[in-house]
C-alpha positions in Angstrom: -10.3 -25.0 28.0 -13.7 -22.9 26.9 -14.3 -24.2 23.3 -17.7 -22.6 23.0 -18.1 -20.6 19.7 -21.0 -18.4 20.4 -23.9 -18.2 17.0 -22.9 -14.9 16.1 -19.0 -15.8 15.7 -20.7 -18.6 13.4 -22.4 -15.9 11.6 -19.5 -14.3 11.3 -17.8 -17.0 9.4 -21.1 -18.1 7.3 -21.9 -14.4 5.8 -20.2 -12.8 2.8 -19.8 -9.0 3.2 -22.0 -8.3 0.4 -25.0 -9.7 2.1 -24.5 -7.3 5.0 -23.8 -3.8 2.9 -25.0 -1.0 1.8 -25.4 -1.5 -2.1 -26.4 2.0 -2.8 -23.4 4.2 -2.5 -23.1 7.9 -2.6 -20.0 8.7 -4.5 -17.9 11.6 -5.6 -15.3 12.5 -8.3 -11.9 13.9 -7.9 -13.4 17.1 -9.5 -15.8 17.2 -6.9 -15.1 20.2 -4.7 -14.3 19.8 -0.6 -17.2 22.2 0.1 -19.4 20.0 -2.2 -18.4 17.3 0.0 -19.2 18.9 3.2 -23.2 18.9 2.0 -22.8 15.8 0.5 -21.8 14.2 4.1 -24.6 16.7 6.0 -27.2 15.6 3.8 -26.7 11.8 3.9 -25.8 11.8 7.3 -22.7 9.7 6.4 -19.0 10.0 7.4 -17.1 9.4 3.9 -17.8 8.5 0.8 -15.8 6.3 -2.3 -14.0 8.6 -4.9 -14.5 7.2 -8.7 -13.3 8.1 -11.9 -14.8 7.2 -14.9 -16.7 4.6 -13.0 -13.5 3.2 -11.0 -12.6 3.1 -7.6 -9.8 5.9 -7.1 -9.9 7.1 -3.6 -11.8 7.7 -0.8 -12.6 10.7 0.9 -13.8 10.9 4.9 -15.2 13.4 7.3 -11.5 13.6 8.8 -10.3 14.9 5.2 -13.4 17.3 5.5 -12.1 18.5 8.8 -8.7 19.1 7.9 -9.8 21.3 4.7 -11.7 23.5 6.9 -9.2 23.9 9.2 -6.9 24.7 6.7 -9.2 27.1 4.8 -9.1 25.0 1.5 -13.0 24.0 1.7 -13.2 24.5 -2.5 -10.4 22.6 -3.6 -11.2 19.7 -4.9 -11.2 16.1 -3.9 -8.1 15.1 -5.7 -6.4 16.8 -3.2 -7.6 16.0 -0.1 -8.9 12.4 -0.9 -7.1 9.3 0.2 -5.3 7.1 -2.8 -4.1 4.3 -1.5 -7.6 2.5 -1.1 -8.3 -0.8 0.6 -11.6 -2.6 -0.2 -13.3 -5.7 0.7 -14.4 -8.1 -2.0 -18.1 -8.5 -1.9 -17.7 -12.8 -1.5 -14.8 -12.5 1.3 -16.4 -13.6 4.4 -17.3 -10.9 7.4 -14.6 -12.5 9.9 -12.5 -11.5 7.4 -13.9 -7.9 7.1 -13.8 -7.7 10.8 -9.9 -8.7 10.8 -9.5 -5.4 8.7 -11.7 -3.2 10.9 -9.7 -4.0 13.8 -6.1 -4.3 12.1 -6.8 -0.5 10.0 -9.1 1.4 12.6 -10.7 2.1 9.7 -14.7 3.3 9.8 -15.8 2.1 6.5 -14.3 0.0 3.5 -15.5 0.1 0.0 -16.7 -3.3 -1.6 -16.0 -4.2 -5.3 -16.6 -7.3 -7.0 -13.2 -9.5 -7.2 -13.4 -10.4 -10.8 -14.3 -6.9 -12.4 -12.8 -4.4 -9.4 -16.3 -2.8 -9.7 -17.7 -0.8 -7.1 -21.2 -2.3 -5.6 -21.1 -0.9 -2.0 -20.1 0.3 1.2 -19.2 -1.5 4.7 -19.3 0.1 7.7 -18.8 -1.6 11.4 -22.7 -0.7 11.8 -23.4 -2.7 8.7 -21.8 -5.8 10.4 -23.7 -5.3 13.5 -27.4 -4.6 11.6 -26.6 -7.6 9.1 -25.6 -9.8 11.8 -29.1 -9.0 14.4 -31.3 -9.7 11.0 -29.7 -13.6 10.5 -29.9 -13.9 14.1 -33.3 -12.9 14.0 -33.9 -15.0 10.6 -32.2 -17.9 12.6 -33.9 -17.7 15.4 -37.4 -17.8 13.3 -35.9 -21.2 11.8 -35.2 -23.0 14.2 -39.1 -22.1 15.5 -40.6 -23.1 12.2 -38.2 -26.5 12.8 -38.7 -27.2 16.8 -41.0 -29.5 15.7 -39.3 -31.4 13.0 -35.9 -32.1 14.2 -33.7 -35.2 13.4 -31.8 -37.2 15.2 -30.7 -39.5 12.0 -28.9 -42.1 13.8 -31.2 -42.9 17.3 -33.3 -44.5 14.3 -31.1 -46.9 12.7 -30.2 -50.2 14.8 -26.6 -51.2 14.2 -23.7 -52.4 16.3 -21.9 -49.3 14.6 -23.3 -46.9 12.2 -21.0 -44.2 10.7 -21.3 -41.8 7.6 -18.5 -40.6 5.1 -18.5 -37.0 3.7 -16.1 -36.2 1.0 -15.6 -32.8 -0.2 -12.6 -31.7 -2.5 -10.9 -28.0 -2.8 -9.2 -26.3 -5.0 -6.0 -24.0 -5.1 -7.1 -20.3 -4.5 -10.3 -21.1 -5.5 -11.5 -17.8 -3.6 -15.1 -17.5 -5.4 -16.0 -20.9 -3.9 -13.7 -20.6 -1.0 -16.4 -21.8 2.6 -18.9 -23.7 0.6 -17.8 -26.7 1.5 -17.7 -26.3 5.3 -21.2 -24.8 4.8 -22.6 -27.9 2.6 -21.1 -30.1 5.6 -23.0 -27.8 8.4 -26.2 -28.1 6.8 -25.7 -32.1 6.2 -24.9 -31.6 9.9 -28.3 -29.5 11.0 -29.9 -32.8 8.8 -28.3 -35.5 11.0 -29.9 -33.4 14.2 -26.2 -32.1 15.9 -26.3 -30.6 18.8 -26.0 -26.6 18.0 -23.6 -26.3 20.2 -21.3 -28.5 18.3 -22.0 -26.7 14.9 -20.8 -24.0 15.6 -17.7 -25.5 16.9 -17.6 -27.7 13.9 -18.3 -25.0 10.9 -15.9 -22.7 12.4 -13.1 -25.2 12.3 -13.6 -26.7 9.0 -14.3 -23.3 7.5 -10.3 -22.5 8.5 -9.3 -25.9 7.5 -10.9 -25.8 4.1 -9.2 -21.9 3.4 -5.7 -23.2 4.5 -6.4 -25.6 1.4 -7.3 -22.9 -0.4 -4.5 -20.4 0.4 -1.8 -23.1 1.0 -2.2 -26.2 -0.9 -0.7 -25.7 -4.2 -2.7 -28.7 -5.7 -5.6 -28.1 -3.8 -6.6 -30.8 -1.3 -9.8 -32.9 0.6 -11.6 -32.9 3.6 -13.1 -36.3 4.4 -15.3 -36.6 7.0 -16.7 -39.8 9.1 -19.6 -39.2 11.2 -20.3 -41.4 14.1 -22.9 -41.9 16.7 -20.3 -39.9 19.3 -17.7 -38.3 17.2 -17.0 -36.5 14.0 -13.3 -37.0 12.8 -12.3 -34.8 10.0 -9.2 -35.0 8.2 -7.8 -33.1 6.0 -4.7 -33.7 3.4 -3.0 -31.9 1.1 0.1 -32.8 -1.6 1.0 -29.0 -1.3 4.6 -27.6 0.1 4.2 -28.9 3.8 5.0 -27.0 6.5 8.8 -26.5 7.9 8.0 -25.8 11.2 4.5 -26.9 12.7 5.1 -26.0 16.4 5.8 -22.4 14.9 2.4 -22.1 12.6 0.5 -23.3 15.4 0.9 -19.8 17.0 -1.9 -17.2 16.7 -0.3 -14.8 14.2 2.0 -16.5 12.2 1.5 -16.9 8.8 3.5 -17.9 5.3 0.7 -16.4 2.9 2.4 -14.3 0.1 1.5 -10.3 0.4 -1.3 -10.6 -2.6 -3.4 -12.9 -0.5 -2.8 -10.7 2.4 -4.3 -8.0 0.7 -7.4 -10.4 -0.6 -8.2 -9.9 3.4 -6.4 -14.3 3.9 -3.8 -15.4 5.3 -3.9 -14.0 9.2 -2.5 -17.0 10.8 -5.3 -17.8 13.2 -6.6 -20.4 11.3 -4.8 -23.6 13.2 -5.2 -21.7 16.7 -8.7 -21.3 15.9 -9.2 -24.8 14.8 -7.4 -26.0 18.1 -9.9 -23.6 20.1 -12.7 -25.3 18.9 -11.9 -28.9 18.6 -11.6 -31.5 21.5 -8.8 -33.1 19.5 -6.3 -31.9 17.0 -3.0 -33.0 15.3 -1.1 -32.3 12.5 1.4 -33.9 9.9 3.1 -32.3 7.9 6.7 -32.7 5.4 8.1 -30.3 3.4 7.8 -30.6 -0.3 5.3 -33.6 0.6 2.1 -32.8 2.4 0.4 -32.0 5.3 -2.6 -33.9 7.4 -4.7 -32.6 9.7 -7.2 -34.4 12.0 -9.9 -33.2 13.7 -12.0 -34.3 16.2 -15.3 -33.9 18.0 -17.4 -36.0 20.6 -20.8 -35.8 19.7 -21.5 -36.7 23.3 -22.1 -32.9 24.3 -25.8 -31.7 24.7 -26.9 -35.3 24.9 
């Protein structure tokens, strides 16, 4: 099986969607007339815009919507409407996989951002947005690991010991959203500093970024991820006292999920975060008992690249 994760799926995982939009956002009001609109969309060069109301997010209003008034000889009636109500936005800390789920489940062109704890507006996300934001961190990574060439470590070829291992313990809690990822990025970079192969991280934060969200979204009482790093594997487990899972064989398949609608709508709870783990791990099992727990083990030779 191909377990490669390429760098820009990693980026994927690694940015949040407010590091890759555009912050200044033309907007309208429902007031605002269709015809208004029209020069609105000419002028910026731009294919919708957010609708607010008294600084909130009530709408959005597209080029399509534009189209349709023309057709329909109602170019100077306003935005309320013609606009679309039922809005879905990205929070500005969700991740871009995430964002990128939505793109490809809506066939939407753009979504507005707002910030998850006030529901204020700070940007715009279009599919171009992704694709500009991910070439600069590709270019910024690339840069890095130039400035580094020079200085890389390979932590354990120094130390002289019949076996040497390390123990990283990080611990998550329930729908913790805000700090959702930082853990499986504070073990990447503890990762970069023990001089793994690339090839590997990748594999590796993709993996524990999914594990670490399932805490999040699933475990009721949170959970941990402990990890032991060897001098040819990483094994990663991690354990939860949540609800367990009824049928594992079932939420091993790409799709499935248990996540409640409001999570859902956060942009969680896909059900590719097990099939993903198993794509990128050269071993995986899972434990889990209803009402008790679930344990999940992960595995990786560090062999690779060597």
């Amino acid at each position: 099986m191909d377990r490669d994760v390429s760098k820009i799926q990693e980026i994927f995982y690694e940015l949040c969607v407010e590091e890759v939009m555009t912050p200044d956002v033309i907007t309208v009001t429902p007031q605002t007339s269709m015809r208004e609109v029209r020069d609105i969309l000419r002028e910026h060069r731009i294919s919708g815009t957010p609708v607010l109301q008294d600084g909130r997010l009530t709408g959005i209003v597209s080029l399509m919507d534009l189209i349709q008034t023309l057709e329909a000889r109602q170019i100077d009636e306003p935005v309320a409407d013609h606009m679309t109500y039922d809005v879905e936005a990205l929070y500005g800390d969700e991740r871009v996989i995430s964002a990128i789920g939505k793109f490809q489940q809506t066939g939407y062109g753009r979504f507005p951002v707002v910030e998850r704890s006030s529901g204020k507006l700070i940007g715009i996300l279009t599919q171009g947005d992704v694709v500009k934001g991910t070439l600069v961190q590709l270019d910024i990574d690339y840069r890095q690991r130039e400035a580094d060439h020079h200085h890389e470590q390979h932590f354990f070829q120094d130390i002289l010991s019949e076996e040497t291992s390390i123990v990283l313990r990080y611990t998550i809690q329930p729908h913790d959203f805000v700090h959702g990822g930082e853990a499986s990025s504070q073990f990447k970079r503890s990762l970069q500093n023990l001089g793994t192969h690339p090839s590997i991280l990748r594999r590796v934060a993709v993996a524990t970024y999914e594990a670490e969200m399932n805490l999040v979204l699933h475990a009721t009482a949170g959970g941990t991820i402990r990890a032991e790093v060897r001098t040819g594997s990483i094994e990663i487990d991690v354990c939860d006292e949540g609800p367990g899972i009824p049928d594992v064989e079932q939420a091993m398949h790409p799709g499935y999920s248990t996540a409640p609608e409001w999570i859902r709508e956060m942009g969680f709870g896909a059900g590719m975060g097990l099939s993903n783990i198993q794509h990128c791990a050269d071993e995986m099992s899972l434990e889990s008992e209803p009402g008790k727990g679930t344990h999940l083990r992960i595995v990786f030779d560090l062999t690779e690249g060597t």
